[in-house]
C-alpha distance (Angstrom), angle and dihedral (degrees) to the residues before:
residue distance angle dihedral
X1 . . .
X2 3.71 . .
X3 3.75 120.9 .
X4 3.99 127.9 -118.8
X5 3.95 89.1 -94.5
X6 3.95 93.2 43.9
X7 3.94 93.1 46.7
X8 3.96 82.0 49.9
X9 3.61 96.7 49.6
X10 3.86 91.5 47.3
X11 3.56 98.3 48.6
X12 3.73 92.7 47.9
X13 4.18 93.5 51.2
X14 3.95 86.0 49.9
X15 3.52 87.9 46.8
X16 4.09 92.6 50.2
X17 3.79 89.4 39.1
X18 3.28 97.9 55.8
X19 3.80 98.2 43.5
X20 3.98 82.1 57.0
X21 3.51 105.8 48.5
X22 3.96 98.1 20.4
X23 3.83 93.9 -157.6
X24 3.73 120.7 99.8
X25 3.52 94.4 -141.7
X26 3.57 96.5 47.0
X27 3.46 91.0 53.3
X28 3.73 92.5 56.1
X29 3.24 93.0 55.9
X30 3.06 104.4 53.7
X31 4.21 102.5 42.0
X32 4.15 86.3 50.3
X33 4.05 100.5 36.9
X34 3.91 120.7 89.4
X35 3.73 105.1 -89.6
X36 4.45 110.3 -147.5
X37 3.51 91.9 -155.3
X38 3.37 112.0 41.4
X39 4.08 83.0 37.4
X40 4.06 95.9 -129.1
X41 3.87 143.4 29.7
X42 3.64 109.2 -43.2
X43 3.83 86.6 -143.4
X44 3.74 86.9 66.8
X45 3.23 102.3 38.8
X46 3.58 91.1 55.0
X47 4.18 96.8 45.6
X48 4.13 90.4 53.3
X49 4.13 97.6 59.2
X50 3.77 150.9 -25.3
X51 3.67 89.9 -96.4
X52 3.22 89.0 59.2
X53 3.41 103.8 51.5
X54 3.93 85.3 41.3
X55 3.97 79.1 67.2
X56 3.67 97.7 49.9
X57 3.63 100.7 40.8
X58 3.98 87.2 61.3
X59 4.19 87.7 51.1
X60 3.13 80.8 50.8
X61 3.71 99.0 52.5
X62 3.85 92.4 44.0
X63 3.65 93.5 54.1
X64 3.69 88.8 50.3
X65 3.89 83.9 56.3
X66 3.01 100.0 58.1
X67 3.69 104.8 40.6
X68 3.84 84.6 57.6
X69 4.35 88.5 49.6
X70 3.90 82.8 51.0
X71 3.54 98.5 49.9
X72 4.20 90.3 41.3
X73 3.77 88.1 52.5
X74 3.75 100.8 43.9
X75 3.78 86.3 53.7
C-alpha cells in the first residue's frame, strides 16, 4: 500500500510521463523498464522520495527533447 505522499508522487510521474511521450504504452515502458541513467525503474525511483522524482522528471524532460528534435528533423 502506498502512502498519501507516494500515491502523489506516482500519479504526478504518470502524469509527466504521459504528457512526454503521449502513448500509453510508451509510457509503460518506460516508468517499469530498467532506466541506465538514473540506475533503476523510474517508477520507483519516483514513488520512494522527491529526489527521486526530481531525477525522473528531468528523464523525463530529456526524452521529451528529443522526441520533439526527432520529429523536427524527420520533417
Amino acid at each position: 500500500m502506498l502512502s498519501r505522499d507516494q500515491g502523489a508522487r506516482q500519479g504526478r510521474v504518470v502524469r509527466a510521463a504521459h504528457g512526454a511521450l503521449g502513448e500509453v504504452e510508451a509510457v509503460r515502458m518506460f516508468l517499469n523498464s530498467h532506466h541506465d541513467g538514473l540506475a533503476g525503474r523510474p517508477i520507483d525511483l519516483a514513488v520512494a522520495s522527491e529526489e527521486g522524482l526530481a531525477r525522473v522528471e528531468a528523464a523525463i524532460a530529456t526524452e521529451r527533447a528529443r522526441n520533439v528534435a526527432i520529429a523536427g528533423a524527420s520533417s
